[in-house]
C-alpha positions in Angstrom: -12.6 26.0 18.7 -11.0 25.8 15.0 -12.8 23.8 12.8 -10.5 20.3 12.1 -8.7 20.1 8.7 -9.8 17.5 6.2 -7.0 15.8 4.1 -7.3 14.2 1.0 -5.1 11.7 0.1 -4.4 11.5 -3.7 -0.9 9.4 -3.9 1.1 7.3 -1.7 4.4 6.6 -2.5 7.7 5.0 -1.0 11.4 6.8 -0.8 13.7 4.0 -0.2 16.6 6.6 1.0 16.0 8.0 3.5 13.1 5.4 4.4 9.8 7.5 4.6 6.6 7.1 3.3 5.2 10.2 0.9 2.1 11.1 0.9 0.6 13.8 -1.4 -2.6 15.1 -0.6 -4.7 18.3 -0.7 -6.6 20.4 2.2 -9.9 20.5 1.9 -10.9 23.6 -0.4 -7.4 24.2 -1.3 -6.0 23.5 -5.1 -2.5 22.9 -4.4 -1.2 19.4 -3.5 0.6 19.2 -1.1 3.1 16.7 -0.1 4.1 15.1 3.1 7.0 13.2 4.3 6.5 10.8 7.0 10.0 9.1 7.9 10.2 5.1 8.5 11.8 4.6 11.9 13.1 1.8 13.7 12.2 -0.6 10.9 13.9 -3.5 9.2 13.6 -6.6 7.0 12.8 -8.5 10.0 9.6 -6.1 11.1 6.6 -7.0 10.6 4.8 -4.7 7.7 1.0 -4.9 9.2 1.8 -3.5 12.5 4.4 -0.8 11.2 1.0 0.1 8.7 -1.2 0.3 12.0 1.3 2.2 14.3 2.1 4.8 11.5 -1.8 5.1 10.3 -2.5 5.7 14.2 0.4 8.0 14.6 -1.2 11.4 16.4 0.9 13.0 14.0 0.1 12.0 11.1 -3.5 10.4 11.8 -5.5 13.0 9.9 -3.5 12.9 6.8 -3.9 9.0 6.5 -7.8 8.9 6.6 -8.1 8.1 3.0 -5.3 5.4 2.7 -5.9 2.0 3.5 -3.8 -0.1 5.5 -3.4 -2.3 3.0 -1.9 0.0 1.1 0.3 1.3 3.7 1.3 -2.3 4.6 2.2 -2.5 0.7 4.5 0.1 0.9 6.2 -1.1 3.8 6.4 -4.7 2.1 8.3 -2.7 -0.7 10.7 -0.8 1.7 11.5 -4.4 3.8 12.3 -5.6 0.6 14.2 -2.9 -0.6 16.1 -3.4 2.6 16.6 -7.1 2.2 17.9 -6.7 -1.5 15.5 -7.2 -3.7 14.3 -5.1 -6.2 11.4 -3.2 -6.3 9.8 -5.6 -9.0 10.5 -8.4 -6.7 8.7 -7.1 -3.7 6.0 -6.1 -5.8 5.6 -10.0 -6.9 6.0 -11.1 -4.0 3.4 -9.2 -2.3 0.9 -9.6 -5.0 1.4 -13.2 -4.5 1.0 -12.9 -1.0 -2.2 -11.0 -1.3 -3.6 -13.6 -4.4 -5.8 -16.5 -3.4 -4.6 -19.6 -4.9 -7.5 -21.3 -6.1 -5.7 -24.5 -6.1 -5.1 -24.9 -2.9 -6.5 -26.5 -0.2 -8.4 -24.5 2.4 -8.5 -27.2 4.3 -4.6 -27.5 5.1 -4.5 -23.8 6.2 -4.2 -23.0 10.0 -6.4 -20.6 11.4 -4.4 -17.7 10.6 -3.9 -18.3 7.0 -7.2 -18.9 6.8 -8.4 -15.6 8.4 -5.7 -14.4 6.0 -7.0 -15.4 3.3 -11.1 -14.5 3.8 -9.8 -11.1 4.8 -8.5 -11.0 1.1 -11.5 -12.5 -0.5 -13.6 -9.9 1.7 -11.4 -7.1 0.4 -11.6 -8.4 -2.7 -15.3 -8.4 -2.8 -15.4 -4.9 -1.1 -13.4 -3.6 -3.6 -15.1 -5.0 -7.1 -18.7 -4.3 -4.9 -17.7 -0.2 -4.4 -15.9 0.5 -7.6 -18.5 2.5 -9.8 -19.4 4.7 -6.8 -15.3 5.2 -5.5 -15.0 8.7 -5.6 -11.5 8.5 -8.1 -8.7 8.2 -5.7 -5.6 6.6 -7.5 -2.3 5.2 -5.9 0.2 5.5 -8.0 2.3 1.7 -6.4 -1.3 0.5 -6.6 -1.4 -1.2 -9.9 -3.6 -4.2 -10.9 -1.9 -6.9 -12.7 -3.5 -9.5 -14.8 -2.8 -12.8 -14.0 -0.9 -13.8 -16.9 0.8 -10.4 -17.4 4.2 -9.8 -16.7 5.1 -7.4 -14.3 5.9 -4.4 -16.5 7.0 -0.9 -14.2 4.9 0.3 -11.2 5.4 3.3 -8.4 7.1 6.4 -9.1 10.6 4.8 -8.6 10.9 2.6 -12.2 11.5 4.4 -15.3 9.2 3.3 -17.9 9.4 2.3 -21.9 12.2 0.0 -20.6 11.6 -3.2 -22.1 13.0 -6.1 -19.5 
């Protein structure tokens, strides 16, 4: 039997037109990147971004390549494209989904239902998870995947905004 191919992911990236996901990534013991193309079917502003993340992430296809991406991520990029596809701008969509992803820490837990509750301790648990395994992340950067500081405006993100603009 052939030994299985690991991928590793280095970039993930959205293409508005034609909608597809792109991920660039390397074979194990192999310099070049390569890049894959993985296109966005049978989705609109009215899908719903977490399950298009875990049907494409469990896709047989493309499975392998998408070890090393999180769904969050993935869910991120398909926030971006439903967006995208409801008219808003990519800064937009990228607010919004930070906000979406941001605990409030003004509001009340209390008034939440179950699901935004769940919601919400899945983000503080990611959050944790993330500070928790930072020094000892092997260095895997996304290039949509920015941090914002609170108070900072949003400057330019992804691979799609040209930057030195001033807005």
């Amino acid at each position: 039997a052939s030994t299985a191919m690991t991928y590793v992911a280095k970039k993930c990236g959205i293409c508005f037109q034609p909608p597809s996901i792109i991920l660039i990534y390397k074979e194990d013991n192999k310099d070049k990147a390569r890049q894959r193309i993985m296109p966005v079917r049978n989705f609109s502003k009215f899908s719903d971004c977490s399950m298009a993340a875990e049907q494409l992430k469990n896709n047989p296809r493309h499975k392998a390549y998408l070890e090393g991406v999180s769904l969050r991520q993935l869910k991120k990029l398909y926030s971006l494209l439903k967006g995208h596809q409801g008219g808003e701008s990519l800064a937009e969509s990228l607010e919004k989904f930070q906000h979406e992803e941001t605990i409030d820490p003004e509001e009340d837990m209390n008034k939440l239902d179950d699901k935004e509750l769940a919601k919400r301790k899945r983000i503080m648990d990611e959050l944790f998870e993330k500070n928790r395994k930072k020094k000892d992340d092997p260095d895997f950067t996304y290039d949509i995947e920015v941090e914002f500081p609170q108070d900072e405006q949003l400057e330019s993100c992804g691979w799609d905004v040209e930057s030195g603009e001033e807005i």
